[in-house]
OpenMM code with the backbone's topology and positions (N, CA, C; nanometers):
from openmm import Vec3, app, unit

residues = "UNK UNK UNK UNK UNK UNK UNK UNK UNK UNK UNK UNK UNK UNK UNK UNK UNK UNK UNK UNK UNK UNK UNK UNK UNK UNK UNK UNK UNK UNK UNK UNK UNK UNK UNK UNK UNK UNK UNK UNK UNK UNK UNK UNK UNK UNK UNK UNK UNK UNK UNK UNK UNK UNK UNK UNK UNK UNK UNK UNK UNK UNK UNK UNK UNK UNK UNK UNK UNK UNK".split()
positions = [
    Vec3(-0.5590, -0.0978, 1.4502),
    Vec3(-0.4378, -0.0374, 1.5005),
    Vec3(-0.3724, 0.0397, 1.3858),
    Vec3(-0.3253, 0.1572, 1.3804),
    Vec3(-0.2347, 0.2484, 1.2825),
    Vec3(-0.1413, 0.1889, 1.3073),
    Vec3(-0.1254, 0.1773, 1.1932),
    Vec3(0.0264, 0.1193, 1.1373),
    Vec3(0.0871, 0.2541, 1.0324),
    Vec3(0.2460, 0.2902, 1.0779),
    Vec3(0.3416, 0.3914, 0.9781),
    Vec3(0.4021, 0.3040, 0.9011),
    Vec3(0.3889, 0.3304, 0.7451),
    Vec3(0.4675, 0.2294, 0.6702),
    Vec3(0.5760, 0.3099, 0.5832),
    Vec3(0.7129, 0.3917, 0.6105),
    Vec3(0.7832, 0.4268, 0.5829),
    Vec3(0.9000, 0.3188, 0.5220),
    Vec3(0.9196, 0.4263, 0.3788),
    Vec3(1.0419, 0.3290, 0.2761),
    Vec3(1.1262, 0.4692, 0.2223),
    Vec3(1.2117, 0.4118, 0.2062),
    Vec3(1.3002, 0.4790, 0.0708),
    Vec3(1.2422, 0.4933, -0.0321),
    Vec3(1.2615, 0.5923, -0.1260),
    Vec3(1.2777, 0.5904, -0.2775),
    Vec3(1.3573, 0.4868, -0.3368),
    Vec3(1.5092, 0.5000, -0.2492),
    Vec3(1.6175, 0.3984, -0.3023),
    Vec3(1.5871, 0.2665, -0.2133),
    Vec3(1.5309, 0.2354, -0.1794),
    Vec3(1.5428, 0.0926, -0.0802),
    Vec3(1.4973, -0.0226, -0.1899),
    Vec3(1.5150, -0.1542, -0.1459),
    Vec3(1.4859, -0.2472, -0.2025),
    Vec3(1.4007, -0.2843, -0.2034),
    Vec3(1.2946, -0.2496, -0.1551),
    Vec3(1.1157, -0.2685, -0.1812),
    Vec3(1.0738, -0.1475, -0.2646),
    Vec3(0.9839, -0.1838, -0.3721),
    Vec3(0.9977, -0.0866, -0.4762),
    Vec3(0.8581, -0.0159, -0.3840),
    Vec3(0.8381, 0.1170, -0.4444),
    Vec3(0.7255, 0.1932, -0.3992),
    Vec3(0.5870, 0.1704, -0.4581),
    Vec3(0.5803, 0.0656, -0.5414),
    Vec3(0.4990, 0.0027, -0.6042),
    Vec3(0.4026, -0.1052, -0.4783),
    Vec3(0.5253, -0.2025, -0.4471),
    Vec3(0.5043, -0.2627, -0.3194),
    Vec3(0.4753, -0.2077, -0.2098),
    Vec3(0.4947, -0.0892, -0.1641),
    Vec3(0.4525, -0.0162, -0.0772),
    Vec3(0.3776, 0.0330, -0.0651),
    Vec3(0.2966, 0.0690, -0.1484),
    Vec3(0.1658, 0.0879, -0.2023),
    Vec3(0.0538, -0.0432, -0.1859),
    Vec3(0.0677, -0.1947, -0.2249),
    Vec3(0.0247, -0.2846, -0.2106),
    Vec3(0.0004, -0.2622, -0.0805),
    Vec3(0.1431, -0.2921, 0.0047),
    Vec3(0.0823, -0.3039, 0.1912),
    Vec3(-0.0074, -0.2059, 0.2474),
    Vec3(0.0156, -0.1016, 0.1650),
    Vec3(-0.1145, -0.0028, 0.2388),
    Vec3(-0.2112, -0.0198, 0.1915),
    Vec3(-0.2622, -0.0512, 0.0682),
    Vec3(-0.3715, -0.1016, 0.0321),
    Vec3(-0.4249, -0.2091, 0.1021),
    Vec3(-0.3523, -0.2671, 0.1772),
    Vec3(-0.3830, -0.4013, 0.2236),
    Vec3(-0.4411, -0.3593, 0.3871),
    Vec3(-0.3791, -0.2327, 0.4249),
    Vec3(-0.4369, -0.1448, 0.5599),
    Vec3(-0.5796, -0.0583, 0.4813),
    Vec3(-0.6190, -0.0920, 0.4421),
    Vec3(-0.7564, -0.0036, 0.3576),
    Vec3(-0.7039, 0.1299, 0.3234),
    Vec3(-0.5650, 0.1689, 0.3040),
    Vec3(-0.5085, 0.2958, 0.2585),
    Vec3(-0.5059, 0.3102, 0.1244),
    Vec3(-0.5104, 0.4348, 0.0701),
    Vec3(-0.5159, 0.4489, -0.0795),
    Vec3(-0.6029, 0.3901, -0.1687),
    Vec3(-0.7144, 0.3362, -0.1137),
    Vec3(-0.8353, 0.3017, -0.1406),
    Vec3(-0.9815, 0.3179, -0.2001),
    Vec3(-0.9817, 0.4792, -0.1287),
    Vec3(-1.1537, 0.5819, -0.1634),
    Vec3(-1.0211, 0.7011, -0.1336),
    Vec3(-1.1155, 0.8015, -0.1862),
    Vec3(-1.0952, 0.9450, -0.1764),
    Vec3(-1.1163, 0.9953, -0.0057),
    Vec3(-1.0099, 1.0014, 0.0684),
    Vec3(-1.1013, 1.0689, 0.1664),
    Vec3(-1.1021, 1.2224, 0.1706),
    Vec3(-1.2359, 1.1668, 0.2746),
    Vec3(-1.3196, 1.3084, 0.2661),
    Vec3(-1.4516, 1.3121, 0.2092),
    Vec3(-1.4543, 1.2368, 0.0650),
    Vec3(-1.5177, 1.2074, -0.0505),
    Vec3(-1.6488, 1.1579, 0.0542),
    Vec3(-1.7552, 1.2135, 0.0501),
    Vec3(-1.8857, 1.1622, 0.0922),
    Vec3(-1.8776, 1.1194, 0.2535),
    Vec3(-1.8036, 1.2163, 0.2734),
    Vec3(-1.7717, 1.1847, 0.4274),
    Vec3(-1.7137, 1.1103, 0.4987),
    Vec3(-1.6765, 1.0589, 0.4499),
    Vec3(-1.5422, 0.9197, 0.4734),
    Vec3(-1.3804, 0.9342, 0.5292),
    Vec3(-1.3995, 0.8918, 0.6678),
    Vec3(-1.2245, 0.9675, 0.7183),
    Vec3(-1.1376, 0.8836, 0.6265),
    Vec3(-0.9960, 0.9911, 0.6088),
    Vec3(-0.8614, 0.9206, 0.5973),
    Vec3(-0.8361, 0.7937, 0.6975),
    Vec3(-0.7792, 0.6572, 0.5881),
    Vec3(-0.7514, 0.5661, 0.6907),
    Vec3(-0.6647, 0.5999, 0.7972),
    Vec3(-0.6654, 0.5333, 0.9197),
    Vec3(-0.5801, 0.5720, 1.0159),
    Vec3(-0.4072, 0.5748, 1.0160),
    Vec3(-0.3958, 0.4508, 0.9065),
    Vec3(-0.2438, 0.3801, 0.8981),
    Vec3(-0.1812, 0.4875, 0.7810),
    Vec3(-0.0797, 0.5099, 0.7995),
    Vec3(-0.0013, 0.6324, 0.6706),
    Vec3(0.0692, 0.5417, 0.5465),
    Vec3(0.1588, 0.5868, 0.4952),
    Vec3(0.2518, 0.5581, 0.3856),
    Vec3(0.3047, 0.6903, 0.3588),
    Vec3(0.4316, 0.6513, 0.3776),
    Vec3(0.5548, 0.7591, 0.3326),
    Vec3(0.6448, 0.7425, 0.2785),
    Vec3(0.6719, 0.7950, 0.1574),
    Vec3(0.7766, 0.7484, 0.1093),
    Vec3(0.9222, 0.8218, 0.0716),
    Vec3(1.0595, 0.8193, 0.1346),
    Vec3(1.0823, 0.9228, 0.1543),
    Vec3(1.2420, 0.9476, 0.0641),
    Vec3(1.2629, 1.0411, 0.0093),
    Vec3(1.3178, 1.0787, -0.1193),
    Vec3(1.4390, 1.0141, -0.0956),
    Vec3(1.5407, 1.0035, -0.1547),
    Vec3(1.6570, 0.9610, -0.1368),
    Vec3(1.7352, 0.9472, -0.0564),
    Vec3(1.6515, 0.7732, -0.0157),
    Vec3(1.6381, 0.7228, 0.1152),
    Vec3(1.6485, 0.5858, 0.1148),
    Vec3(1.7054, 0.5065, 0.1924),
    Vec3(1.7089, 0.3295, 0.1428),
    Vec3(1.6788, 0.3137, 0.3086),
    Vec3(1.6515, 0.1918, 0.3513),
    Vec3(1.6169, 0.1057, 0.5023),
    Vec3(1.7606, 0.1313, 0.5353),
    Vec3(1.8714, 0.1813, 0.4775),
    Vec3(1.9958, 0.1860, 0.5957),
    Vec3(2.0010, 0.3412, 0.6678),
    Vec3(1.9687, 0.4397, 0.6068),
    Vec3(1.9875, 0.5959, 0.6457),
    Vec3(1.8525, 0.6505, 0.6514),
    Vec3(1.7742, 0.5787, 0.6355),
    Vec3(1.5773, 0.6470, 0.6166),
    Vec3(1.5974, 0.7078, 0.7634),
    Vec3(1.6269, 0.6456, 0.8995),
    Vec3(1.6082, 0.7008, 1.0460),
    Vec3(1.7128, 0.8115, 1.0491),
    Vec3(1.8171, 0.8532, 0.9336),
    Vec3(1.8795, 0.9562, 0.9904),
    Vec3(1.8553, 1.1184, 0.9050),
    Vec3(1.7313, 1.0906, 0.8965),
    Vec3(1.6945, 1.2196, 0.7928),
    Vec3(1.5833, 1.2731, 0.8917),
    Vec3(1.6109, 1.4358, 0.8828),
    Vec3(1.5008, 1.4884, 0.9531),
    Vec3(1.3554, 1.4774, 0.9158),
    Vec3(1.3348, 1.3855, 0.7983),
    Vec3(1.1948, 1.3862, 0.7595),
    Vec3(1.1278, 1.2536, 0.8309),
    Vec3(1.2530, 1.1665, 0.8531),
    Vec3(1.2058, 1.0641, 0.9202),
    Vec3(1.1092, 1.0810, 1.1001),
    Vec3(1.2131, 1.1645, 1.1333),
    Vec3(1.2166, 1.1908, 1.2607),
    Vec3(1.0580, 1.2674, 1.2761),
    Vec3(1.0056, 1.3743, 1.1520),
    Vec3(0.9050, 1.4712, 1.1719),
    Vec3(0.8051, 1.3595, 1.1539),
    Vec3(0.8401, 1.2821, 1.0556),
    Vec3(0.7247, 1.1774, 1.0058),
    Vec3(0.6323, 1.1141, 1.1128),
    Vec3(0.7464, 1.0614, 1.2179),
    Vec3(0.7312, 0.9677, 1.3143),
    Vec3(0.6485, 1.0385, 1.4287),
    Vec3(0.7126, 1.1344, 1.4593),
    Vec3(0.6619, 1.2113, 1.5460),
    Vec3(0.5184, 1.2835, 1.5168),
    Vec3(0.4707, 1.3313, 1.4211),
    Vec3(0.3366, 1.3589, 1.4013),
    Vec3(0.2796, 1.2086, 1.3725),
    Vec3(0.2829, 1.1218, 1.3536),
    Vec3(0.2337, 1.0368, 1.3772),
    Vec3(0.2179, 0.9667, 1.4492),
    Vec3(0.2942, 0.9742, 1.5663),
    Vec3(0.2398, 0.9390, 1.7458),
    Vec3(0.1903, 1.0523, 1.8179),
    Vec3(0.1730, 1.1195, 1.7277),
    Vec3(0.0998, 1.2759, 1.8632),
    Vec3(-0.0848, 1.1955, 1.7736),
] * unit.nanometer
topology = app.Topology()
chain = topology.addChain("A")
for resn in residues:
    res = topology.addResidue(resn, chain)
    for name in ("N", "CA", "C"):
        topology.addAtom(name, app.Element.getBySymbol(name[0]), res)
């Protein structure tokens, strides 16, 4: 199942950690593309000066989300 794992820059999970959980979805893993190998399905975004209270009221949130359910 794709999983979107959107954070802040400013939020209280560092982007370090956010990185871990996608690694943990086989994201950020191999090169894709690299020898023919798709991009994992699940994303990571991380989005500029942004914390878990205002991340849903930025238009990047909104584009994020939305190309990622089409």
């Amino acid at each position: 199942m794709p999983v979107l794992l959107a954070y802040g820059d400013a939020d209280s999970i560092p982007p370090a950690h956010a990185a871990e959980f996608f690694a943990l979805l086989d994201g950020g893993l191999r090169d894709a593309m690299l020898g023919g190998s798709p991009p994992p399905a699940s994303r990571l975004a991380i989005l500029p000066g942004t914390t878990h209270y205002d991340i849903l009221d930025t238009s990047q949130a909104e584009k994020l989300i939305t190309d990622f359910l089409q």
